[in-house]
C-alpha positions as CSV (number, residue, x, y, z in Angstrom):
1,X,48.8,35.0,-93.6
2,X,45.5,36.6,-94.2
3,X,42.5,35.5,-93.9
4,X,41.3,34.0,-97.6
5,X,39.2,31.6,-97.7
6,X,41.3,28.6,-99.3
7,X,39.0,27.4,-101.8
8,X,39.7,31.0,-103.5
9,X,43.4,30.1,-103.4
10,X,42.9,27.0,-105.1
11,X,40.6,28.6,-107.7
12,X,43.3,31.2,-108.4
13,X,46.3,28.7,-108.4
14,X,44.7,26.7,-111.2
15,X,43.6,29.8,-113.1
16,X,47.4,30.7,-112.9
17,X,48.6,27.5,-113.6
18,X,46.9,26.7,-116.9
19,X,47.8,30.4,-118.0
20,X,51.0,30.5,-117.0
21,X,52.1,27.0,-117.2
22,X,55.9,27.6,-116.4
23,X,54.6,28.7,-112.6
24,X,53.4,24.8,-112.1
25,X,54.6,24.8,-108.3
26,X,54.3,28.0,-107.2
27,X,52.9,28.4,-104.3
28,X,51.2,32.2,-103.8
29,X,52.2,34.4,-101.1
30,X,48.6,36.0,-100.2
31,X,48.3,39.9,-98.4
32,X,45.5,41.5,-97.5
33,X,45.4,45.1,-99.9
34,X,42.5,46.8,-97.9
35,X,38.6,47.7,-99.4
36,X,37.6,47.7,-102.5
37,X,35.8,51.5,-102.7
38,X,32.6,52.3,-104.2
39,X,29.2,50.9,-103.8
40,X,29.4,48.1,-101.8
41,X,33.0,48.1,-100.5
42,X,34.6,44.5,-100.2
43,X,37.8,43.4,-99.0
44,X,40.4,42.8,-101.9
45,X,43.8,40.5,-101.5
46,X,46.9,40.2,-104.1
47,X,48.5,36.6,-104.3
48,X,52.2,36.6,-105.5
49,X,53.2,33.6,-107.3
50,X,57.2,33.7,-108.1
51,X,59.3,31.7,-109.8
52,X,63.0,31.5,-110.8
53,X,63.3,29.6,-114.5
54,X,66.5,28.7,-116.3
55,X,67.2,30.2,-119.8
56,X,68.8,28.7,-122.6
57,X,71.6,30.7,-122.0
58,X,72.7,29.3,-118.7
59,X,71.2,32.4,-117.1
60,X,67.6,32.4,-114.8
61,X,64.6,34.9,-115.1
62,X,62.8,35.6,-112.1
63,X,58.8,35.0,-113.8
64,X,56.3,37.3,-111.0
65,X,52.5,36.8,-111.5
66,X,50.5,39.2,-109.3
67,X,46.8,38.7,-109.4
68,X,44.2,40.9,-107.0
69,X,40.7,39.2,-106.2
70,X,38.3,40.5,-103.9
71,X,37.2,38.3,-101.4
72,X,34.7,35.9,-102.8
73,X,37.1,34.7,-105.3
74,X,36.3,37.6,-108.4
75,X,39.7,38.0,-109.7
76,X,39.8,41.6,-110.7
77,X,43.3,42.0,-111.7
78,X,46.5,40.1,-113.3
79,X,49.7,41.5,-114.1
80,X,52.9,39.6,-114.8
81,X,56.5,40.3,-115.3
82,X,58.2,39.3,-118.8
């Protein structure tokens, strides 16, 4: 795993959790994306939480939450599946 400080992880598991409360559990799988460019170029990470939920319907959905933060713990991006 990459090196990410794990006081960041935490900060980014809680701001997942209480957004996206059905991905209580989750543990995130963390890579290392490469620099940030522009003035002042910092190293950015993505964290993948995923989670398989049942569906009335008997079925599961696969629920993917992929947020990028830079180093220091700015979260600078969060995109989820439906």
């Amino acid at each position: 795993m990459p090196r990410l400080d794990p006081k960041v992880v935490s900060k980014v598991e809680r701001m997942v959790r209480r957004r996206f409360p059905e991905l209580a559990g989750a543990r995130p799988k963390v890579a290392a994306k490469g620099t940030r460019k522009g003035k002042g170029a910092r190293e950015v990470y993505v964290l993948t939480f995923q989670k398989s939920l049942p569906l009335p319907n008997g079925r599961r959905l696969t629920r993917v939450v992929r947020v990028t933060v830079e180093r220091s713990g700015r979260v600078l991006k969060i995109v989820s599946s439906r």
